[in-house]
Structure formats: structure tokens, C-alpha cells
N, C-alpha and C positions, 0 to 999 in steps of 0.2 A: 561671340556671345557667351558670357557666362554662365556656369553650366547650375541649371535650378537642381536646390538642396533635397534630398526626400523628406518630405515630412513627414514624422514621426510624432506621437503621441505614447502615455502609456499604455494606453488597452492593445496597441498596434506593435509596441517591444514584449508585453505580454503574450500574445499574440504567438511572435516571432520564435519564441522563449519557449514555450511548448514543440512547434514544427521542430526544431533544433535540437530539445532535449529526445521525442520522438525518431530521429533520423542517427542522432549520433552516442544518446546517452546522455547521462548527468558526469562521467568520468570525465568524457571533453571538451562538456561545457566552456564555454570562459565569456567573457564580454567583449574582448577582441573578435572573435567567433561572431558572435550575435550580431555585433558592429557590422559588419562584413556581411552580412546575411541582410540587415537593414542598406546595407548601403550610406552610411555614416561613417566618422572618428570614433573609437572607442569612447575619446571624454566628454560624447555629446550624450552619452547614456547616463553619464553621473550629473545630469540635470535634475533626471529624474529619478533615478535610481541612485543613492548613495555607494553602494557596495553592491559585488554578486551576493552576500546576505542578504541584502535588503530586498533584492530583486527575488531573491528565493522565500524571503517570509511572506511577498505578493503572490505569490504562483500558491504557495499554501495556503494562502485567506481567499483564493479564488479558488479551490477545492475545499475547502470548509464551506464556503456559502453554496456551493450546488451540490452539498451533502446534506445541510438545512432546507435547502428550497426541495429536494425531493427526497426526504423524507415525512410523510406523513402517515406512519404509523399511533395506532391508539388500542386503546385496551389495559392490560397489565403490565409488569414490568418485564414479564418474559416475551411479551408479543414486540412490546417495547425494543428493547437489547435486540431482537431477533429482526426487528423493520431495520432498526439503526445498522446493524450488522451487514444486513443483505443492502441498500441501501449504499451504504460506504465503500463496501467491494466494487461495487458497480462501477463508482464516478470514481476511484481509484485504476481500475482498467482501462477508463477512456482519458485519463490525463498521463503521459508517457512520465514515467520517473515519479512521479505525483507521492509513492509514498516516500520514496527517498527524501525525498523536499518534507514532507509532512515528519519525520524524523530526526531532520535536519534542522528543522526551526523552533523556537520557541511560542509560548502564544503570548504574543505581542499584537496578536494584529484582530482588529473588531471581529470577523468572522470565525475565526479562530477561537477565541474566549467566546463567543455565543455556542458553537459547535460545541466545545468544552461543557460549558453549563447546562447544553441541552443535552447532553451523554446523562449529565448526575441526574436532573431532573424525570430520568428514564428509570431511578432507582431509591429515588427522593421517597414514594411510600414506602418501603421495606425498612423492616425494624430492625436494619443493618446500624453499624455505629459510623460517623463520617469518615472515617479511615478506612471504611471495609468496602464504604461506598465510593470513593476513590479506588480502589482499589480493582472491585469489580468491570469500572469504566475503564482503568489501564490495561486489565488483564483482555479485555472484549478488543479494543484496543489494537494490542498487541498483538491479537490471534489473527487479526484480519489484516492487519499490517503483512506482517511476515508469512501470512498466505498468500498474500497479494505478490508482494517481493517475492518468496520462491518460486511463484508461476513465472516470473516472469524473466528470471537468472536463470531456470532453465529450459527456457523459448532460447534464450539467448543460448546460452551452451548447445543445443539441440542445430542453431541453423550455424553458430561456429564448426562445431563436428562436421556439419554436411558443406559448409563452403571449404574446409581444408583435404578432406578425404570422400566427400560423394559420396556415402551414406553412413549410417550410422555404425557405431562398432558393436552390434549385437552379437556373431559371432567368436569373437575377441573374448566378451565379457562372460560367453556361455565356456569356453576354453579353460579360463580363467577359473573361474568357480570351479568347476571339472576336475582342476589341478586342485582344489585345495578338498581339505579333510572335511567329512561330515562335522566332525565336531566345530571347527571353524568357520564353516558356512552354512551347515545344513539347512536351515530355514529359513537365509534368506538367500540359498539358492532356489528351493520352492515356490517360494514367493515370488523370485525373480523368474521362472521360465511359467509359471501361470498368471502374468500377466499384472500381479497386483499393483503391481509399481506404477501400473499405466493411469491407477484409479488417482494419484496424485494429483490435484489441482483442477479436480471434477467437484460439480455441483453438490454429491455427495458426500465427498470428502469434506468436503469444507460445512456443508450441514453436521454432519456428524459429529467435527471436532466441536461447532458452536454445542450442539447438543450437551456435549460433558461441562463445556464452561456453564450451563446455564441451569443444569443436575447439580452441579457443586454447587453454585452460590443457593440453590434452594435447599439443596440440605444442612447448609450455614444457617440459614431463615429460620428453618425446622429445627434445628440446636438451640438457638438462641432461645427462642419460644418457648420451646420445650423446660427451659432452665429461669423462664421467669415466674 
């Protein structure tokens, strides 16, 4: 008997695409990979997917619309930026690599330019100039991104350390500081033996840094104003 094909669609390589980047990363991604995971040819994906680009600009317009569909922040433009903010971190933790991809792609893709427009539309009343307001929505952007990403490079480094040597190297690294001059470490030795390094990629932290993005672009507002 000949042996029945798996059927596949896109939402089910989608799908498959997530599990995969989740288990193994976006560094060993491939389509061969995914193939093999599906239970298919590799060139049965380029039916539906042109290229692993192509397949990567889907995975980012499906983390663009469940950053639209659950955000429903209202008010001003600070509450605004701040829903948008809290919001985007979120449904970037539950897609594995998600910002990577979101870095990676361009916006080409429907969800993606609506995501886009609804950032500016969050800063649309302010008597910023269209450049400032682009700008603002890259810099908001940017901070959530690569907060996102450092949580999660060092999740990663954290359970590498502990599968090759079975805990972590804290006394190593207290040795180390030890050996060098106050003037060369002094205060981020301090730092380092109370603790504060732990507060990295806490709910605080990451409040906080929003906090300064969102003090600057009002005292921008406040300048501008002030000079008309």
C-alpha cells in the first residue's frame, strides 16, 4: 500500500515554524529542518512558501496581528506608547525568536504596515514634526526589542553555563573582580556582589528604561511649544 502523504497547509508549517524555532532557535532553523519535522520534501514547502524569507516575513505579520488584536490601550499619547509597549513585550515572550524575525523582516506584509501605522497613530496628536514622530515609534521600538532579545540571550547563556559546568560561575567571577583594582572595577564590583545585575530583565527594569524614553520625548513636546 502506498504510504498516505502528511497533509500540510500554511497555518500547520506556521505552526511547525514556531515549535522549531522554540526548541532549537532561529540560528538552526532551515527548511530542510522544518521539512523533516512536517514529515515532507523540503520542496514541498516552496509551494507555499517561496524562500525561508518569505516564510520569516509570515511568522512576523502573525506577531504583528496579535500585537494589534491585544492591544487596546486609550487615553494620551503616553498611556498610549506605554499599552503599546507593555503590550508588544508580552506577545514577543510567547513567540520563540519572534523578535529576531521582527528584525529580520521588512514590512511588506498587511499586518505588519497596520502594526506600523498604529505605533505613529499613538503619537499622531503631538506637535512633534513627522520625522520626530517616526522616530519616537523606532526609538519605543527599539527599547522593547532589544529588551526582549537580551532576556532572552541570557536565559540562553544562563542554562548553556549550567549544561556544561553544573552551576553557574559566581564564584569565578567574585575571584576575578577581587583580582582587579578598585579603579578598574570598583563599582561594578558593588554592584555586582549586591545583587543589582539580578534586577536585569525585571518588570522594573524594563518600566523604568520605558520611563526615560517617554520623559524625553515630552520634554521635546515641552521645547517645541515653548519656541512657538
Amino acid at each position: 500500500m502506498k504510504k498516505k502523504q502528511p497533509q500540510i497547509s500554511e497555518d500547520k508549517i506556521l505552526e511547525a515554524s514556531w515549535e522549531l524555532l522554540g526548541e532549537e532557535g532561529i540560528e538552526k532553523f532551515s527548511m530542510r529542518r522544518l521539512a523533516d519535522r512536517l514529515g515532507i520534501q523540503a520542496p514541498s514547502l516552496y509551494w507555499y512558501f517561496k524562500s525561508k524569507q518569505n516564510l520569516y516575513q509570515r511568522l512576523a505579520n502573525q506577531v504583528s496581528k496579535m500585537i494589534l488584536e491585544e492591544f487596546h490601550s486609550e487615553g494620551g499619547w503616553k498611556e498610549q506608547l506605554t499599552g503599546l509597549a507593555v503590550t508588544m513585550r508580552s506577545v514577543l515572550y510567547r513567540y520563540p525568536c519572534s523578535t529576531q524575525l521582527m528584525m529580520m523582516t521588512l514590512p511588506h506584509e498587511p499586518d505588519i504596515i497596520r502594526f506600523t501605522n498604529r505605533m505613529l497613530l499613538c503619537v499622531e496628536s503631538t506637535p512633534l514634526e513627522q520625522e520626530q514622530k517616526m522616530q519616537v515609534v523606532t526609538t519605543l521600538v527599539n527599547y522593547v526589542s532589544y529588551f526582549v532579545l537580551d532576556d532572552y540571550q541570557h536565559e540562553r547563556n544562563v542554562s548553556a553555563i549550567l549544561k556544561d559546568q553544573g552551576a553557574l560561575p559566581g564564584e569565578e567571577m567574585i575571584h576575578l573582580l577581587n583580582s582587579m583594582s578598585e579603579t578598574e572595577v570598583g563599582l561594578f564590583r558593588r554592584m555586582f556582589t549586591n545583587g543589582l545585575f539580578e534586577l536585569m530583565g525585571t518588570d522594573g527594569a524594563f518600566e523604568f528604561g520605558l520611563k526615560l524614553i517617554l520623559l524625553g520625548v515630552e520634554q521635546v513636546i515641552k521645547e517645541q511649544e515653548s519656541s512657538m
